[in-house]
C-alpha positions in Angstrom: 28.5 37.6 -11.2 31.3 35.7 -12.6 32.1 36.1 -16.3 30.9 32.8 -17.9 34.1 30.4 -19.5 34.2 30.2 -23.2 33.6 26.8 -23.9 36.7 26.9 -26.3 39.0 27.9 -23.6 42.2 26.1 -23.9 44.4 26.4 -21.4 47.2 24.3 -22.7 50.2 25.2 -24.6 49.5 25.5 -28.3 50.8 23.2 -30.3 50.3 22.1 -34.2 48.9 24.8 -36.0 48.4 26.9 -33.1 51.6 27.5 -33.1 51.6 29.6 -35.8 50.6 33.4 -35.7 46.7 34.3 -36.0 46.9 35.6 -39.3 48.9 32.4 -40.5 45.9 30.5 -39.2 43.6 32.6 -41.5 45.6 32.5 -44.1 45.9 28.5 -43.5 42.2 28.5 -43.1 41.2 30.6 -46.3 43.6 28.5 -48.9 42.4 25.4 -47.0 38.7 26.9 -47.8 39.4 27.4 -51.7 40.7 23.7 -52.4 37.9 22.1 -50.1 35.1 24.6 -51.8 35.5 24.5 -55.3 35.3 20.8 -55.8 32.3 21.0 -54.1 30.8 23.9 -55.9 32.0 22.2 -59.2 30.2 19.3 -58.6 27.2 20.6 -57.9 26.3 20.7 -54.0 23.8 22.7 -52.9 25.5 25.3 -50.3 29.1 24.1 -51.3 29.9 27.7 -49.8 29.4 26.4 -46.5 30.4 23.1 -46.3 34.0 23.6 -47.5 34.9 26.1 -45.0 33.0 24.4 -42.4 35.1 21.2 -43.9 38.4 23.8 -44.0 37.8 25.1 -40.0 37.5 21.8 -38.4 40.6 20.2 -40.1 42.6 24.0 -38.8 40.8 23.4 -35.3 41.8 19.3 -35.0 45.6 20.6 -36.4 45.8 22.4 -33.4 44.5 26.1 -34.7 43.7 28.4 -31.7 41.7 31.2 -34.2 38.0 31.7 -33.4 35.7 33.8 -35.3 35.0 37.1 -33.2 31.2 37.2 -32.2 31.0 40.4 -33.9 31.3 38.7 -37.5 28.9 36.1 -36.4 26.2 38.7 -35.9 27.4 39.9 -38.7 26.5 36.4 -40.2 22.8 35.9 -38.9 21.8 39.6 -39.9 23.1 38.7 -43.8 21.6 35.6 -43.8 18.1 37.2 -42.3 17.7 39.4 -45.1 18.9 36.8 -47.4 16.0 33.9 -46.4 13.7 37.2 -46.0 13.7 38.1 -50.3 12.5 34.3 -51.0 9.8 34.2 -48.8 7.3 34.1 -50.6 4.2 32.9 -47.8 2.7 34.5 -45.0 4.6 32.8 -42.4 1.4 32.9 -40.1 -1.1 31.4 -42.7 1.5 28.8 -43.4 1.3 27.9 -40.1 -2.3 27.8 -39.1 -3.3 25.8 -42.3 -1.3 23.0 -40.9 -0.9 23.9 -37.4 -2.0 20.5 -35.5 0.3 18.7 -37.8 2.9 21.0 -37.3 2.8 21.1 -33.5 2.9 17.3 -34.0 6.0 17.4 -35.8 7.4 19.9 -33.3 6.8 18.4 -30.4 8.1 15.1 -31.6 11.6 16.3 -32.5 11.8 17.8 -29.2 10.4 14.4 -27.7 13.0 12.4 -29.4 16.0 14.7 -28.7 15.1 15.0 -24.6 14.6 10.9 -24.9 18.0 10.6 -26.1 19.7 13.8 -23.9 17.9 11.0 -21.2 19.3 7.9 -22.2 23.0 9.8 -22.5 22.6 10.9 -19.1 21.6 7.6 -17.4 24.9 5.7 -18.8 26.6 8.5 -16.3 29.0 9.7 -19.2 27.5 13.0 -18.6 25.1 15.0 -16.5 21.9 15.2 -16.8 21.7 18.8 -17.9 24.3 19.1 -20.0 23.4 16.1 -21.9 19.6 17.5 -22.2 20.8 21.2 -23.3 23.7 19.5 -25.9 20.7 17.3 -27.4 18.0 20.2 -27.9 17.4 20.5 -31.3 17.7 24.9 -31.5 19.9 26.7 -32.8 23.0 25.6 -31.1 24.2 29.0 -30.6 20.7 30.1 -29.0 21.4 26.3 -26.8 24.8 27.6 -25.4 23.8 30.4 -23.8 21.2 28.9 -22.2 23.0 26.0 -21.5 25.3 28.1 -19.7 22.3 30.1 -17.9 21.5 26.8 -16.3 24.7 25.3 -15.0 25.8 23.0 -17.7 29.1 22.0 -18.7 29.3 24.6 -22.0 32.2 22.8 -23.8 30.2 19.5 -23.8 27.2 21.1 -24.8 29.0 22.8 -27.5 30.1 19.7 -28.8 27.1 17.9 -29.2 25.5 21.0 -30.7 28.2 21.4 -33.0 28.5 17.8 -33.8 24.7 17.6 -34.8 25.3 21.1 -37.1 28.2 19.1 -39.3 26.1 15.6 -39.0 22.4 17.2 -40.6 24.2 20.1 -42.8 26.2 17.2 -44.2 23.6 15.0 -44.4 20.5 17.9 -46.0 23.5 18.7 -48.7 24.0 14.9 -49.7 20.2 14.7 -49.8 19.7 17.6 -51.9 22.5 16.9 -54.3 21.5 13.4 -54.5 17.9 14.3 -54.4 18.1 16.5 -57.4 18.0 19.5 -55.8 20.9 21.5 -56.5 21.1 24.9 -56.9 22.0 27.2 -59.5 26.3 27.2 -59.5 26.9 31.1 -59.9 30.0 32.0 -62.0 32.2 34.1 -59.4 32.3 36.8 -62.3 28.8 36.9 -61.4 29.6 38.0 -57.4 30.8 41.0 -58.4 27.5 42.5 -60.4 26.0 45.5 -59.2 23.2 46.7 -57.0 21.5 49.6 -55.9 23.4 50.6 -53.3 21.4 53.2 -51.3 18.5 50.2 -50.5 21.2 48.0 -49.9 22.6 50.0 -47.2 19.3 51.0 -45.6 18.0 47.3 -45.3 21.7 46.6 -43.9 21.2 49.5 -41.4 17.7 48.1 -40.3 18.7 44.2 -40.5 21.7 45.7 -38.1 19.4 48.0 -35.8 16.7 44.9 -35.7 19.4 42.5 -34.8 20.8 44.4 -31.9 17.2 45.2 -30.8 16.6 41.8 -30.4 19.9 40.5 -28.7 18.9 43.5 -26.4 15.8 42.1 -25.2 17.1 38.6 -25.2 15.2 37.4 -27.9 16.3 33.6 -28.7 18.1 34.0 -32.1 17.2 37.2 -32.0 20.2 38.6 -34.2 18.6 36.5 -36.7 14.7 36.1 -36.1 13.8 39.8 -35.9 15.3 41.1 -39.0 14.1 38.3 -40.7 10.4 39.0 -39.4 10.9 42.6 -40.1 12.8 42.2 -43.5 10.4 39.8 -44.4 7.1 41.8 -43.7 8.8 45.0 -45.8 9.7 42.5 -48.5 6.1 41.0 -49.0 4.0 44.2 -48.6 6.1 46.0 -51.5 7.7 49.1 -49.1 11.5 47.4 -49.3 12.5 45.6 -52.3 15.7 43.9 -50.7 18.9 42.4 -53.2 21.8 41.2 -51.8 25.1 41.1 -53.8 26.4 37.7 -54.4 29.6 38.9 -52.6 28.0 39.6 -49.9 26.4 36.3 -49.2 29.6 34.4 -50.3 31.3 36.2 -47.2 28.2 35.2 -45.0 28.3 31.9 -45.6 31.5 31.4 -45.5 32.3 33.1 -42.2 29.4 30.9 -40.8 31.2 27.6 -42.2 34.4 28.9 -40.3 32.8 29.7 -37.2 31.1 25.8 -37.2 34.3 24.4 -38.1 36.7 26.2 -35.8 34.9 25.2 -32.7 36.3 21.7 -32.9 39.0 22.0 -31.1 41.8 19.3 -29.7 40.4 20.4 -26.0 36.5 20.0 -26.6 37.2 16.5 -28.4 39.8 15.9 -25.4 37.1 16.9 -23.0 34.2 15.0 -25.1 35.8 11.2 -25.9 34.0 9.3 -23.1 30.8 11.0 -24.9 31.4 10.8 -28.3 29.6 7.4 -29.3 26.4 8.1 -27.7 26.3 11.0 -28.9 26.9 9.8 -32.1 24.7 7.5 -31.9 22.2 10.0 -30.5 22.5 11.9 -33.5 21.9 9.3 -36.2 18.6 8.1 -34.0 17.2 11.5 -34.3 18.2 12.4 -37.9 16.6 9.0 -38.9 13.6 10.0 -36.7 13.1 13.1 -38.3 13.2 11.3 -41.8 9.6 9.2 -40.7 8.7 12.8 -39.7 9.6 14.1 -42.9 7.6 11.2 -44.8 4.6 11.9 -43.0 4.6 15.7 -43.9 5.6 14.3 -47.8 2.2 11.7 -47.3 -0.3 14.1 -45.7 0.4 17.3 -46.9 2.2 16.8 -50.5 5.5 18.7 -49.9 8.4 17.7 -51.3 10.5 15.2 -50.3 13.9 18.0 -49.6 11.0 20.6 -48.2 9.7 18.1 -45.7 13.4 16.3 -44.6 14.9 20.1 -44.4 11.5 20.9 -42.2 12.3 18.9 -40.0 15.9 18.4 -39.6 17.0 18.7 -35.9 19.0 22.4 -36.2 20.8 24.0 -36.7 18.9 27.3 -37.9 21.3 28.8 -39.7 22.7 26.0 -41.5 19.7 24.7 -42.9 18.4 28.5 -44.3 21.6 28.3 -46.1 21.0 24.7 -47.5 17.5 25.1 -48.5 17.9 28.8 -50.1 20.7 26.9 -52.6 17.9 24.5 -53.0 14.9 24.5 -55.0 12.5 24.0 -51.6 9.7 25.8 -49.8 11.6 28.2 -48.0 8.2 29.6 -46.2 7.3 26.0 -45.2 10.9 24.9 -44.0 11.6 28.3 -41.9 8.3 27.8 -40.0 8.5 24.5 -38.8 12.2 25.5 -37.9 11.5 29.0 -35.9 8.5 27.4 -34.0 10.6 24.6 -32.6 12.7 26.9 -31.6 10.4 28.8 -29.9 9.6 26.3 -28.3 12.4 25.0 -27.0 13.2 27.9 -26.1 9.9 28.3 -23.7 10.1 25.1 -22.5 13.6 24.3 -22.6 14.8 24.8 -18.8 11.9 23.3 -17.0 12.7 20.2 -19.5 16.3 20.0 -18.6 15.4 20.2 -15.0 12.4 17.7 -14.8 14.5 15.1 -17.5 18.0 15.9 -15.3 15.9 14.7 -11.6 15.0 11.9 -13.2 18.0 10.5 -15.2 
């Protein structure tokens, strides 16, 4: 079997930025990072540690920049971040979701309703095939989206594109809403990154976030670098037999190596590749965040959450990117990762039969 194509394959001459040595890129990237963070941070936006790489990668990528961050850090990424959402949750994620479960589904099921009816309407204007418009509009992680994506035949640069697109679009959007909303976090004083932590617990909850992670790419687990640490880092955490703390350094570095790996994937060739596609998909994307505002309302009306709990809830992806908004946030994190994980789960299940059914008939 043929080894799949990196969707940010480019194979034309560099030019711009790309120019430059690797390291120069980095180096470009991480001073960009600093002047497009700390204003941020400064003013108060909730996950300001994300958004101004993510902000820092995409202006590198668009200049040009041929630097991508190696999958190894990425793992790297959804392990930290596992642990991370796993020491605030403070809910059963099972009772959370069985209280409210026929709601839920409803919810579930209508993101995923309104992102196939728009991967439909994309594909019927011809701009792009049917299953690669279907896969790019899934609302799952967009990582988790890829690979399957390319499992099934579809063009992996496009679909990375309109996964990508949707991350900056509702990561942008959940921040403005928080920090408008009144919902910012707590701004920690980088003096206080550096304080210390018991390092022996530490390091065992990092070796089992690690073992778990691999575990569950290994068995092909969707999201599994990041699902099955948090399940298992979460259960230790509740019952009492792992107390887990994270340094602040530690999560600094997370997120901002997940802001650099959204940001970088921008590239001249995928927006080169993309142009025919980019105002329906656009468009595409503002339909279903607006959708999944009515959805948020309705959780706000029937079940009393709060308004950044219930928009967060039900944002269309990605994963990731929202458990870093809503853990700088003052929200449900329980409530918010359940409705997120179980439409992944099912998109995941039901995901390729979709795609195909949706692709005959567009």
């Amino acid at each position: 079997m043929p080894a799949s194509r990196n969707p940010n394959d480019d194979t034309s001459a560099p030019s711009g930025a790309g120019r430059l040595p690797a390291w120069l890129q980095w180096g470009l990237v991480g001073c960009l990072s600093l002047f497009t963070t700390v204003p941020l941070e400064i003013a108060g936006f909730p996950a300001a540690l994300l958004m101004g790489p993510m902000l820092a990668g995409i202006f590198v990528a668009l200049a040009g920049g041929t630097i991508r961050l190696p999958r190894i850090f990425f793992f790297f990424v959804q392990v930290v971040l596992a642990l991370m959402i796993a020491t605030m949750v403070s809910q059963d994620f099972v009772g959370t979701f069985t209280e409210n479960w026929l709601l839920m589904m409803f919810v579930v099921l209508s993101v995923i309703g309104m992102s196939t009816f728009s991967g439909w309407m994309i594909a019927r204007t011809g701009l792009l095939p049917g299953t690669t418009a279907i896969w790019g509009s899934s609302p799952g992680a967009a990582s988790t989206m890829l690979m399957m994506a390319e499992a099934y035949g579809a063009d992996a640069r496009l679909v990375a594109f309109m996964q990508y697109l949707r991350v900056v679009f509702v990561a942008s959007v959940a921040t403005l809403v928080a920090h408008f909303g009144g919902h910012d976090g707590a701004v920690i004083p980088p003096h206080a990154w550096f304080e210390p932590v018991p390092m022996l617990p530490l390091a065992a909850m990092l070796v089992i976030g690690v073992t778990a992670g691999l575990v569950g790419q290994k068995l092909r687990i969707p999201a599994g670098a990041f699902l099955l640490p948090f399940a298992l880092a979460a259960v230790l955490n509740s019952s009492g037999t792992v107390t887990i703390e994270l340094p602040q350094w530690l999560l600094v570095i997370a997120f901002t190596l997940l802001g650099w790996n959204i940001g970088l994937g921008f590239t001249r060739a995928i927006l080169m590749h993309a142009r025919r596609a980019l105002l329906p998909t656009v468009v595409s994307i503002l339909a279903l965040i607006s959708f999944s505002g009515l959805l948020a309302g309705l959780l706000i009306l029937v079940l009393g959450v709060d308004p950044l709990t219930a928009y967060l809830s039900t944002s269309p992806g990605g994963l990731d990117s929202i458990a870093v908004i809503a853990a700088s946030s003052n929200v449900d994190i329980a409530f918010v990762m359940t409705l997120q994980t179980a439409r992944l789960v099912l998109v995941t299940l039901i995901g390729p039969w979709l795609a195909r059914f949706v692709a005959d008939r567009s």
